[in-house]
C-alpha positions, -999 to 999 in steps of 0.1 A, spaced: 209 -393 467 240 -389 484 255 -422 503 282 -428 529 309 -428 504 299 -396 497 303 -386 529 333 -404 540 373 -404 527 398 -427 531 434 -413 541 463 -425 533 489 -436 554 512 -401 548 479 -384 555 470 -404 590 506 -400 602 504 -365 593 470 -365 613 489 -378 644 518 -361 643 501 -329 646 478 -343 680 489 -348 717 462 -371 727 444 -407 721 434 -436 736 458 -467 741 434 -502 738 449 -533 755 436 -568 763 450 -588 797 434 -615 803 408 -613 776 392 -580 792 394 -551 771 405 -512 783 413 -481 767 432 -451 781 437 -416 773 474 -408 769 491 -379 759 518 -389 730 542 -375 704 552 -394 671 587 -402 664 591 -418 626 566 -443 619 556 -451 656 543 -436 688 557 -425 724 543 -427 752 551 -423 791 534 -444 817 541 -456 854 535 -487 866 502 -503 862 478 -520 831 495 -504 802 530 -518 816 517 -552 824 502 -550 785 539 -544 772 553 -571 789 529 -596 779 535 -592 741 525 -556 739 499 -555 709 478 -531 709 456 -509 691 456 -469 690 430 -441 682 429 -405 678 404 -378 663 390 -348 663 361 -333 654 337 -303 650 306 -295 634 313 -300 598 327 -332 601 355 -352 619 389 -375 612 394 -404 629 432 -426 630 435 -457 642 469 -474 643 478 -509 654 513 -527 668 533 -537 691 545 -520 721 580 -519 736 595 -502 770 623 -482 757 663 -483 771 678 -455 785 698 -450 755 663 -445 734 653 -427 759 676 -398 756 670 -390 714 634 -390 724 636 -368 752 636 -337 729 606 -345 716 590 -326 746 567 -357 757 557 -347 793 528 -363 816 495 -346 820 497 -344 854 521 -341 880 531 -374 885 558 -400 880 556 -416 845 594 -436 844 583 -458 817 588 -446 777 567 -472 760 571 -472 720 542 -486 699 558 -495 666 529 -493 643 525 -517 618 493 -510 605 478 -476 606 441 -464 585 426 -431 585 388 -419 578 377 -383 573 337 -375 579 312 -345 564 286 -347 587 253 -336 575 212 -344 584 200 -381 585 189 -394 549 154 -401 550 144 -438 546 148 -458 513 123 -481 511 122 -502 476 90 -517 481 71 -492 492 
């Protein structure tokens, strides 16, 4: 009988950052106020943490209460899929970080204004890869 750990793999931490370094997009997951929200940002990796551009708003607001938060990214088709999630706190970066990140070719999805360069330093970062297959049929011991 085959059983989830079967079908699913750990990564390890040079295999998730190798998973994110080679995406543009996830979702950011913040908490103000004790109300959750997630939001799909566009990103690029740079070390062991993760750039992002904002303007002003939620995900600002987030950094300058404490910034910790949590990040995901994934993919998928129909084989199977990989899933990263990464956790730490965030920081607005300095004009002076901001320049020996600019090469990194970080640029808004859409044509608008996005003066803030936030970096999540990650702390804490777990990978899973899935095979997808057909539903198991039921187990039932007794019967």
């Amino acid at each position: 009988m085959t059983t989830a750990d079967d079908l699913t793999q750990a990564l390890d931490e040079a295999q998730s950052w190798q998973f994110l370094t080679e995406h543009r997009i996830g979702r950011l997951a913040i908490v103000i106020g004790g109300e959750p929200d997630i939001f799909p940002v566009n990103y690029v990796v740079d070390g062991r943490s993760i750039v992002f551009r904002t303007a002003e708003g939620s995900k600002m607001l987030a950094v300058a209460l404490g910034g910790r938060m949590a990040f995901q990214a994934d993919e998928w088709d129909h084989t199977g899929a990989v899933s990263v999630l990464a956790h730490g706190t965030a920081r607005e970066l300095g004009p002076g970080e901001i320049q020996s990140v600019e090469q990194l070719g970080l640029t808004p999805w859409v044509a608008t204004l996005k003066v803030h360069w936030v970096r999540l330093e990650v702390d804490e970062i777990a990978g899973r890869a899935f095979a997808f297959g057909p539903e198991p049929e039921d187990f039932h011991p007794l019967g």
